[in-house]
C-alpha distance (Angstrom), angle and dihedral (degrees) to the residues before:
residue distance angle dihedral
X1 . . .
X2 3.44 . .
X3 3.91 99.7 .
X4 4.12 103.5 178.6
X5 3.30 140.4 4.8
X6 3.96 128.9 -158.6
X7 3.66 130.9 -165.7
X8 4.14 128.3 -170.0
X9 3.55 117.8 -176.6
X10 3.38 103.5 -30.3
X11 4.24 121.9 156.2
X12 3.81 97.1 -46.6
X13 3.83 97.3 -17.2
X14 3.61 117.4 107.5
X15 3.65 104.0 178.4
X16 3.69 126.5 -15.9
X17 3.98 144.0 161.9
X18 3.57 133.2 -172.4
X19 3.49 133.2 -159.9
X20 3.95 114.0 -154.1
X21 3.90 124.9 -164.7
X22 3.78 124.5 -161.6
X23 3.64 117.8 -96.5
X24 4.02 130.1 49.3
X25 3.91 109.8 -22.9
X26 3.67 119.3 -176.3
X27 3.61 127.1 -159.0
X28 3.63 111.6 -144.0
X29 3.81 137.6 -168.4
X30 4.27 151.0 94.8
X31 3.56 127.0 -59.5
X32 3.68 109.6 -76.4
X33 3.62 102.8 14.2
X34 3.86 96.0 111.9
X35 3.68 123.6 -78.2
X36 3.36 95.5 127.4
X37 3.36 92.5 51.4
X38 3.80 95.3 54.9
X39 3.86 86.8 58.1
X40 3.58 94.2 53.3
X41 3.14 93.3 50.8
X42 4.17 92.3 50.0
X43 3.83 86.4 48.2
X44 3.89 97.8 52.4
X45 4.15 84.1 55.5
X46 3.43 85.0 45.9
X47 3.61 93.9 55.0
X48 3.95 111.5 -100.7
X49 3.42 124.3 144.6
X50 4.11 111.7 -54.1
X51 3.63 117.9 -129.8
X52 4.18 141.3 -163.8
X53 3.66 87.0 -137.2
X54 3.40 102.6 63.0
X55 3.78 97.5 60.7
X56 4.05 105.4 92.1
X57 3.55 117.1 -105.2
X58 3.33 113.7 -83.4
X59 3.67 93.0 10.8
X60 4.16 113.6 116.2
X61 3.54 91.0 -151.0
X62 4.17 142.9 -0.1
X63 3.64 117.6 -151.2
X64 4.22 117.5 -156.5
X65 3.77 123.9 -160.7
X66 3.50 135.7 -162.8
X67 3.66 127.8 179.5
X68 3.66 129.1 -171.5
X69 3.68 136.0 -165.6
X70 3.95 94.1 -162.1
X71 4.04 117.0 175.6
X72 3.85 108.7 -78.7
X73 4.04 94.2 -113.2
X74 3.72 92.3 50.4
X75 3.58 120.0 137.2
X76 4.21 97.0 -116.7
X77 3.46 89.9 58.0
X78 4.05 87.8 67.3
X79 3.78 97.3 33.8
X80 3.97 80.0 67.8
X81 3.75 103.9 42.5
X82 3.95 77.0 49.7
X83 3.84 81.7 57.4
X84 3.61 100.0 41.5
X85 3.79 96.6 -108.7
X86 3.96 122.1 142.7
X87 3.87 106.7 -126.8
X88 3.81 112.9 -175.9
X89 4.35 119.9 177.2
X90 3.97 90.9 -47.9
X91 4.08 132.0 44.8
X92 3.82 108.1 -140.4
X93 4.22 113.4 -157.1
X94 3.79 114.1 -173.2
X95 3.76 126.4 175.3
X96 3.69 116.8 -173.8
X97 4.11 114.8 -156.7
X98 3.85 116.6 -155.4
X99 3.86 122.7 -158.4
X100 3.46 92.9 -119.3
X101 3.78 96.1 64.3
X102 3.63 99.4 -99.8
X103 3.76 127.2 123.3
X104 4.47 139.7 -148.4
X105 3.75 116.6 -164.0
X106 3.85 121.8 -164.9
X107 3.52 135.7 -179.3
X108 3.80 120.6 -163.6
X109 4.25 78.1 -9.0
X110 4.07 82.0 -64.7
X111 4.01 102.6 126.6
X112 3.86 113.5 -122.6
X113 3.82 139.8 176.0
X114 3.94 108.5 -87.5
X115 3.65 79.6 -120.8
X116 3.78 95.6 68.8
X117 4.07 95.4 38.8
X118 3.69 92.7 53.3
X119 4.09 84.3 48.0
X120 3.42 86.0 59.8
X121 3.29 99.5 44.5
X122 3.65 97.6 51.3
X123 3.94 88.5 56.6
X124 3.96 85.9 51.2
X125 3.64 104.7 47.5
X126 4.19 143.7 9.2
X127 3.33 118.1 -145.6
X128 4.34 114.8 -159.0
X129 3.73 135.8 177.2
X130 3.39 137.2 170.4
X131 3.48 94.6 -84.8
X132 3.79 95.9 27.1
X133 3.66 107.1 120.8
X134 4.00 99.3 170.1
X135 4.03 89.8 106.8
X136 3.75 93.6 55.5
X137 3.48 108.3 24.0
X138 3.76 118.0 110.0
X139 4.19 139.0 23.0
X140 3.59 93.7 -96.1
X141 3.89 101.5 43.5
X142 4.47 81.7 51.6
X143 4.08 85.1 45.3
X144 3.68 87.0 50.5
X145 3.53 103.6 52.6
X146 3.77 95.7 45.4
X147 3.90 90.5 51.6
X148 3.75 83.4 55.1
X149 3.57 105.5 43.7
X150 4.07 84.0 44.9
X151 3.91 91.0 54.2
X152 3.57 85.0 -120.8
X153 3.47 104.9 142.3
X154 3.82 107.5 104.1
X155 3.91 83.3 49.7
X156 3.55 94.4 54.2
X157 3.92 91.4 45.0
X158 3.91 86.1 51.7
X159 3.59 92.3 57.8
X160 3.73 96.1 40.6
X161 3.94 87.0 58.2
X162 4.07 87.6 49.5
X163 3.81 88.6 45.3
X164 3.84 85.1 51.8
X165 3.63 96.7 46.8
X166 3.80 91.8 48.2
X167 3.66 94.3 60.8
X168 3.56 95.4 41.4
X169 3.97 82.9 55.5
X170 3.78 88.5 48.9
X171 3.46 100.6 50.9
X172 3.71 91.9 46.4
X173 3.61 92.1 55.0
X174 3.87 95.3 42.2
X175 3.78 90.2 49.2
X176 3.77 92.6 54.2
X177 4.05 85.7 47.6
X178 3.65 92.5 58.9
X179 3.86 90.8 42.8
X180 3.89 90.5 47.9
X181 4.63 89.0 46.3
X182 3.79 88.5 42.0
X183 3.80 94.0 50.1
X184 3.89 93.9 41.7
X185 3.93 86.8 49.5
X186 3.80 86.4 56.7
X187 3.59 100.1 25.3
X188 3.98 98.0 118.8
X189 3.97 95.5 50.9
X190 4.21 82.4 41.4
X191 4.38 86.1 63.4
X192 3.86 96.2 39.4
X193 4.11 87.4 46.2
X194 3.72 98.1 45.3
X195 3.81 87.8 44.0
X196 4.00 92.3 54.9
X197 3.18 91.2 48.0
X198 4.13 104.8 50.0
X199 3.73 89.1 44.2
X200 3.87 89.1 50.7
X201 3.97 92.3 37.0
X202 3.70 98.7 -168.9
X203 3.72 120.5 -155.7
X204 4.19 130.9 -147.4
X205 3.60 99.7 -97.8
X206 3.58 108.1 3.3
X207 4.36 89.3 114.8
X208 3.83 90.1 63.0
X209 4.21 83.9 44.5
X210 3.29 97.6 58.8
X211 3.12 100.8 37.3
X212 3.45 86.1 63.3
X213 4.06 93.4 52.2
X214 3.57 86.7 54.4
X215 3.75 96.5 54.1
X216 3.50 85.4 45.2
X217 3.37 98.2 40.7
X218 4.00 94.7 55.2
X219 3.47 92.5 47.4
X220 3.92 92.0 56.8
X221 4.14 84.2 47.4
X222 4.07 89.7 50.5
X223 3.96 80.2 56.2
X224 3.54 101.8 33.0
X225 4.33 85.8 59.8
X226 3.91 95.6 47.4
X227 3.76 87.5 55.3
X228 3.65 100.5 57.3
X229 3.56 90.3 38.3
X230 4.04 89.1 59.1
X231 3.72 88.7 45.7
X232 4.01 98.1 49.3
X233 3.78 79.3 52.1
X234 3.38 92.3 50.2
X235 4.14 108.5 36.1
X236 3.70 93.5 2.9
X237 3.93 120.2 112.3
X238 3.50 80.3 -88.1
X239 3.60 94.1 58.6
X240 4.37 106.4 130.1
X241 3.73 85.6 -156.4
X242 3.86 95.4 94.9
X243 3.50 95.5 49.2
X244 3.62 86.1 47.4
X245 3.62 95.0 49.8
X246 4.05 85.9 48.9
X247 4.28 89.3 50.7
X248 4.08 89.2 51.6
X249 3.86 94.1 50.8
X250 3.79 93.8 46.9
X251 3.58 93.7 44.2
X252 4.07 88.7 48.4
X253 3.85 94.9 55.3
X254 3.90 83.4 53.8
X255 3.84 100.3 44.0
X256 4.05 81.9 94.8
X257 3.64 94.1 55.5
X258 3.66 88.9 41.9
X259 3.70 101.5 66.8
X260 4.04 96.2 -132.3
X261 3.78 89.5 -48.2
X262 3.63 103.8 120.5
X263 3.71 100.0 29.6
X264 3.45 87.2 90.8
X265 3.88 99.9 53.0
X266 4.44 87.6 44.4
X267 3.36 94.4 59.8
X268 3.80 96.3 46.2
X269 3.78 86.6 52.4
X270 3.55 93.8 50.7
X271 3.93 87.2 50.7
X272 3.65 77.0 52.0
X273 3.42 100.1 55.4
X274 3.84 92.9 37.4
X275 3.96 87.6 64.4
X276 3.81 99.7 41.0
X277 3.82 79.4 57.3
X278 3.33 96.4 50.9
X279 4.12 89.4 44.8
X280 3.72 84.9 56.4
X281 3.74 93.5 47.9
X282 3.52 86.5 51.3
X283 3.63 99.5 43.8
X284 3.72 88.9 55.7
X285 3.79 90.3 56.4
X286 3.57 100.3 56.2
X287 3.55 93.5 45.0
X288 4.15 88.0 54.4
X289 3.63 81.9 43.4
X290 3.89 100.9 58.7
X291 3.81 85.7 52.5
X292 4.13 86.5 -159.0
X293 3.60 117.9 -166.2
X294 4.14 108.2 -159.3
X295 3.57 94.4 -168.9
X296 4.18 91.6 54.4
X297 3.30 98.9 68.7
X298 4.38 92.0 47.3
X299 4.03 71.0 53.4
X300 3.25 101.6 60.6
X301 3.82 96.8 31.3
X302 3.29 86.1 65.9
X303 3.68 105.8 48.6
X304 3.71 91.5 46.2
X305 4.07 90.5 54.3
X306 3.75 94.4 43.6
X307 4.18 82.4 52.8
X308 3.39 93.8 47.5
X309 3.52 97.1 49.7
X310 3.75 98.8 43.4
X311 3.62 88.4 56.3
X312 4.30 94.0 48.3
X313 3.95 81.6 55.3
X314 3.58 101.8 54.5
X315 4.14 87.5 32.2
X316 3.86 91.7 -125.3
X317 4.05 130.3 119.6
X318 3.61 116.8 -94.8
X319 3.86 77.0 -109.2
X320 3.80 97.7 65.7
X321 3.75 96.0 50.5
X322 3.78 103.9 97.1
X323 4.37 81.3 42.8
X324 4.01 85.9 52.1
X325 3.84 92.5 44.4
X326 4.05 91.2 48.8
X327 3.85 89.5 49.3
X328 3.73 99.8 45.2
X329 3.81 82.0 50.1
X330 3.77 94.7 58.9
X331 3.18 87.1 47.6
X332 3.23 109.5 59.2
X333 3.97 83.1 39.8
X334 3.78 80.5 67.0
X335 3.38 85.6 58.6
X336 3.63 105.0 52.3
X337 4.07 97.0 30.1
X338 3.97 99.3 26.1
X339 3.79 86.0 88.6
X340 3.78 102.0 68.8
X341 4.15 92.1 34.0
X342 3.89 93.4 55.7
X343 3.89 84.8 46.1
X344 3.52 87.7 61.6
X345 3.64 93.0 37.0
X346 3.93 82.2 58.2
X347 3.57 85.9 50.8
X348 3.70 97.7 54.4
X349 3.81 93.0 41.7
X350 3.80 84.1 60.0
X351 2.96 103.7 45.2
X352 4.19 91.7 52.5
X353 3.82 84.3 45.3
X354 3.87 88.4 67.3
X355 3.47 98.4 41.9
X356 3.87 92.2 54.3
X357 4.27 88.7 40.8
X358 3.74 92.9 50.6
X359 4.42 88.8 43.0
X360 3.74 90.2 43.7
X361 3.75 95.7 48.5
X362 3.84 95.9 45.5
X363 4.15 84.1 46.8
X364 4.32 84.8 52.0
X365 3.87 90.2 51.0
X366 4.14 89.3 45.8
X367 3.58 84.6 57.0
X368 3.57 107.5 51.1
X369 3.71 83.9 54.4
X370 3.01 96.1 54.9
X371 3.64 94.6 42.1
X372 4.01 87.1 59.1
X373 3.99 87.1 47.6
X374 3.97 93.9 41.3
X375 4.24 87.5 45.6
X376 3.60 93.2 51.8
X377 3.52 100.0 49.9
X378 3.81 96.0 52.7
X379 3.57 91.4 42.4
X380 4.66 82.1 52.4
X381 4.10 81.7 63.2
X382 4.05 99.4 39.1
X383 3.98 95.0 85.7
X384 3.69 105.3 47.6
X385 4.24 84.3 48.3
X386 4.19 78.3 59.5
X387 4.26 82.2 -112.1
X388 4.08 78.4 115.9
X389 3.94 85.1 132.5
X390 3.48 96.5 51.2
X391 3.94 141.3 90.0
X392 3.95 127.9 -142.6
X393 4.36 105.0 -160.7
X394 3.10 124.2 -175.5
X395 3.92 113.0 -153.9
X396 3.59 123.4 -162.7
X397 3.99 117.5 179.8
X398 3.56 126.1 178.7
X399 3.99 137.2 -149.0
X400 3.51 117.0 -171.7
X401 3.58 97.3 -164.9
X402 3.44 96.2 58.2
X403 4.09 99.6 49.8
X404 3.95 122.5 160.2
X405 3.56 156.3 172.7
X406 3.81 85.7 -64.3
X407 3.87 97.6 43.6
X408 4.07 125.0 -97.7
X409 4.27 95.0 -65.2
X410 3.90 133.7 112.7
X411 3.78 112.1 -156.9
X412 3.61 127.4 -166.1
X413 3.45 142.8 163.6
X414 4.07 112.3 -119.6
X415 4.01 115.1 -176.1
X416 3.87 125.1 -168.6
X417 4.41 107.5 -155.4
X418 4.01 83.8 -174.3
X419 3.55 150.1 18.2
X420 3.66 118.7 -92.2
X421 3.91 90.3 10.1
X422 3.99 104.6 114.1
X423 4.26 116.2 -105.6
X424 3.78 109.8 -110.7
X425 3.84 138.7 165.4
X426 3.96 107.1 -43.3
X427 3.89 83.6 -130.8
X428 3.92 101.1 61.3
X429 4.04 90.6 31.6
X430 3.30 112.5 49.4
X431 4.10 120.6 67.7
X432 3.65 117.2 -126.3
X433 4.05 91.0 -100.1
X434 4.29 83.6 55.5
X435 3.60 96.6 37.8
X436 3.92 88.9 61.0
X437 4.10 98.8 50.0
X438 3.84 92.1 39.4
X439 3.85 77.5 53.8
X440 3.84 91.0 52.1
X441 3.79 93.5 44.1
X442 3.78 93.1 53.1
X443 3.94 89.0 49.9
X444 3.35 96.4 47.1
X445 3.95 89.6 44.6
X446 3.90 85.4 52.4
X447 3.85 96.2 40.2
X448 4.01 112.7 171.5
X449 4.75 80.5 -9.5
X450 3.54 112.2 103.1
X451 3.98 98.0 -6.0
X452 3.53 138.0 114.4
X453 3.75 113.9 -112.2
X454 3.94 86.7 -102.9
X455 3.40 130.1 43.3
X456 4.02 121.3 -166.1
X457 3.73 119.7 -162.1
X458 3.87 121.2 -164.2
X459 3.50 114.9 -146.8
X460 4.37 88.6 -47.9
X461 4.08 84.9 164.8
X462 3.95 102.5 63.0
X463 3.44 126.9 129.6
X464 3.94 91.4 8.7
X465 3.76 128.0 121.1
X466 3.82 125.9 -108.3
X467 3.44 98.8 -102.0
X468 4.01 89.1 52.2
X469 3.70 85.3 49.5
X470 3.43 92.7 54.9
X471 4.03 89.1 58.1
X472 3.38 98.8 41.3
X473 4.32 82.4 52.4
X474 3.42 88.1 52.5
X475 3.79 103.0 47.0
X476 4.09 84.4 51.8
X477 3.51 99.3 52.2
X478 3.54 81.8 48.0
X479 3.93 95.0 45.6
X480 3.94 82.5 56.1
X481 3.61 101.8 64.8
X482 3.73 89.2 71.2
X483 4.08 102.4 30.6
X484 3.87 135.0 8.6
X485 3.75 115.9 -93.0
X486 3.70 126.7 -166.4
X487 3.78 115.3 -169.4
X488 3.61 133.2 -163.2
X489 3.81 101.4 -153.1
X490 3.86 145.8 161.0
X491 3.79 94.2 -167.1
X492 3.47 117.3 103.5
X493 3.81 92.6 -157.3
X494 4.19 85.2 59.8
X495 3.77 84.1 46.8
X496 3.63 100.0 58.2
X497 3.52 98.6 42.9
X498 3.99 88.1 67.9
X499 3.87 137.2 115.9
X500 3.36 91.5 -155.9
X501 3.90 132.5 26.6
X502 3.81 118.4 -155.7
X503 3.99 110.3 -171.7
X504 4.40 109.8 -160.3
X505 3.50 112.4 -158.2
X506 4.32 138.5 163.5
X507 3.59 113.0 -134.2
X508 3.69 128.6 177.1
X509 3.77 118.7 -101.7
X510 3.96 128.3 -138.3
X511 3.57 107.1 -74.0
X512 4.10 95.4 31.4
X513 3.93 91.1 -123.2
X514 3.96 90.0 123.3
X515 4.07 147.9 -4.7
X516 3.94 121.1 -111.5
X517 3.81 124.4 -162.5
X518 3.18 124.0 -126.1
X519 4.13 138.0 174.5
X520 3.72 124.9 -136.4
X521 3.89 128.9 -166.6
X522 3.49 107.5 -136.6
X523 4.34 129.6 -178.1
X524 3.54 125.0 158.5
X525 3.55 131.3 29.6
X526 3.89 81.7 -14.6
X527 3.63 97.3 65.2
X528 3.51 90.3 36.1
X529 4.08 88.6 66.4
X530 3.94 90.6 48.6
X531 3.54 92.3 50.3
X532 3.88 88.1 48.0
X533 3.82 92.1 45.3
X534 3.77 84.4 50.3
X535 4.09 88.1 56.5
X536 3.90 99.6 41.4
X537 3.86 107.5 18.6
X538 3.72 121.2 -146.4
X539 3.46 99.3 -0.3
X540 3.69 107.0 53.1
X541 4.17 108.4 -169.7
X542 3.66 129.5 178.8
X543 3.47 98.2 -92.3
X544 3.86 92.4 61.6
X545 4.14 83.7 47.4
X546 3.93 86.1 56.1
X547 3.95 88.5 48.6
X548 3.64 94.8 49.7
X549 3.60 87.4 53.4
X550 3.25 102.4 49.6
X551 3.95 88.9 47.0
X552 3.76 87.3 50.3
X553 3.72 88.8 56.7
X554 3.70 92.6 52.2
X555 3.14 99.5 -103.6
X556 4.45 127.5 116.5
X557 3.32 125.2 -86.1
């Protein structure tokens, strides 16, 4: 229930808090003293549309808030632990209007989107007028309400979970269809792709390995070459050792003719020949030592090229190959195996097309009996709202073929004003006067089903006789045993069938230079007069006292 309701600077309100009680409260007062504004005001808390006009003049700002004591398993309290908003024994909404047109919205003084308050807010409170068509505007609002006033819920949550499943069984089995047509379309290049690639069996990493091998490799045949071209020099045919070996052994046989002149220049070519030996010893060794293999690096030339080129194909890194190969492997799996898993895919898709068909037809016959019930007990509360001649129908059609979330039904709400004139939509047939006690007849058929915890009704009683008022009194007070109602009204027979009494008024503040409304409870002798005033207008005499009374007492004016 809405439990108070506070109000800075708002139109012609300077500063203002209300105290609500459960039960029927009705706001009371003359013609321009502010009950609209009061509603505003509630709405803008409750999310509605924010505007520079409201703020009072010379105000920057106004500030409303609303707090509300719903029941603790009410549904608000999980929209915002959904949301990540704290909600303790009370939900606080507060909307704060700046002169410049822009808006803040805050719940439990957490910002949030205006989006999210005024979600909230429309799980909190309903807000109808005469010409307010929000509560019956719309095949899903209509489907709504009968689900609720059926007690319906749980089955309509079932089927919603079936309908969910279903298409989650559908798309399953239509994604595998596309996978098994797109394969078959490509199903030839598939074979020749995943046969490349097994015989070639690339591995993550092995490009940047052999690259490596080959830098390596051609480095080692750089080296390789310079040996053997140093030891063809050296023991090659070439090779100046024989003729050197030929120079010391002439020049030896004529060391004794020389007279110790060349014995000098022998043994420095035998040094000679001693270390050209020893070059070619050592040339031999390295060459043994680099071990080189000149068909390895033709080897691994070619692997790395036949890598690199199977990757430009498929436009993949080297990297991605043994990824590619996997996937063009499942692929053509899909291809040879998709057949019997999409047959059991069809299976399953069946099979959860039953279960929803068989949940949303027993949901369809729910409805139409509650339809019948929900038709019938509106219809119980036409007369004594002098609608005596007309009919309240509830229509529910079905289309199998066209199922959802909700199940396969349409619901609407048909009305008939007057015999022989032909039922149509309650929202182009009924007049604003009808539209607003068909409204109360469906509410008070629903009760606490299908309603916010409050219900706010603007004014629902103009233009309609006493003994009408007297009904529509009646049917609120009776409304309020199940859910708070505050009502705007001008009827004193709405009036004294109250709980609570909330008088608006504009007085004139110090100085004279503007009027501020305010609201007053009032019991007693003081609601009494308001009543009376109510009956007899400016001049309020004692026989208008006597009526108020008696309508007080319960009994007609």
């Amino acid at each position: 229930m809405l439990a108070n309701l506070s109000i800075n600077d708002i139109v012609l309100i300077d500063r203002l808090g209300i105290d609500f009680d459960p039960g029927l409260t009705v706001l009371t007062g003359e013609t321009g003293a502010g009950k609209s504004i009061l509603l505003d005001a509630l709405a803008l808390a409750l999310g509605a549309r924010g505007d520079a006009a409201l703020v009072r003049a010379g105000a920057e700002r106004g500030q409303v808030t609303a707090v509300f004591a719903p029941e603790p398993r009410h549904p608000a309290y999980g929209m915002l632990a959904e949301n990540g908003i704290e909600a303790g024994d009370a939900i606080i909404l507060r909307r704060m209007q700046t002169s410049d047109g822009k808006t803040r919205a805050f719940i439990n003084d957490q910002p949030v989107s205006v989006s999210l308050l005024r979600a909230a807010g429309a799980l909190l409170v309903e807000i109808h007028g005469q010409h307010d068509d929000r509560a019956l505007i719309g095949a899903d609002e209509h489907r709504r309400l009968l689900d609720a006033f059926g007690g319906l819920d749980e089955d309509v949550a079932e089927v919603g979970r079936l309908h969910r499943a279903l298409k989650a069984a559908e798309a399953e089995r239509d994604a595998l269809r596309a996978a098994i047509a797109a394969a078959e379309r490509e199903a030839d290049y598939l074979r020749a792709a995943v046969a490349e690639l097994e015989q070639l069996s690339p591995e993550v990493g092995e490009e940047a390995a052999l690259a490596d091998r080959r830098q390596t490799l051609m480095r080692s045949e750089k080296v390789v070459g310079d040996l053997n071209d140093a030891f063809g020099v050296l023991a090659g045919n070439a090779s100046p050792v024989p003729e050197l070996v030929s120079l010391v052994r002439r020049l030896d046989r004529k060391a004794a003719d020389t007279e110790g002149m060349v014995e000098s220049v022998v043994a420095a070519l035998g040094r000679a020949l001693d270390e050209i030996e020893e070059a070619r010893r050592g040339l031999e060794e390295a060459i043994r030592a680099c071990d080189h293999d000149p068909g390895e690096l033709e080897r691994v030339e070619e692997r790395l090229f036949a890598i690199r080129a199977a990757a430009r194909k498929h436009q993949v890194p080297a990297d991605d190959l043994p990824a590619l190969a996997v996937d063009f492997a499942d692929r053509l799996r899909a291809v040879d195996n998709g057949n019997e898993r999409l047959a059991a895919l069809d299976r399953f898709a069946a099979m959860a097309a039953e279960l929803y068909r068989n949940a949303a037809h027993r949901l369809s016959e729910q409805r139409r009996l509650a339809a019948d019930a929900l038709s019938e007990a509106v219809e119980a509360e036409l007369p004594a709202l002098r609608l005596d001649r007309a009919r309240f129908m509830v229509s529910v059609t079905s289309d199998a073929g066209r199922g959802g979330p909700a199940g396969i039904d349409d619901v609407s709400f048909l009305v008939q004003t007057n015999p022989g004139t032909p039922a149509g939509p309650i929202m182009k047939v009924a007049s604003g006067g009808e539209l607003s006690r068909f409204l109360l007849a469906l509410k008070v058929a629903l009760a606490d089903r299908g309603s916010a915890p409050t219900l706010v009704f603007d004014e629902i009683d103009t233009g309609v006789g006493g003994a009408v008022a007297e009904a529509i009194g009646r049917r609120l007070e009776r409304l309020a045993e199940r859910v708070q109602v505050l009502s705007v009204t001008h009827a004193p027979q709405v009036a004294a069938r109250a709980g609570s009494h909330l008088v608006i008024s504009k007085s004139v503040l110090a100085g004279g230079e503007r009027v501020a409304t305010g609201v007053e409870p009032v019991a007693g002798a003081k609601r009494r007069e308001e009543i009376a005033r109510m009956l007899a207008g400016a001049t309020i005499s004692d026989e208008a006292r006597a009526a108020a009374q008696r309508l007080m007492a319960g009994e007609s004016a």
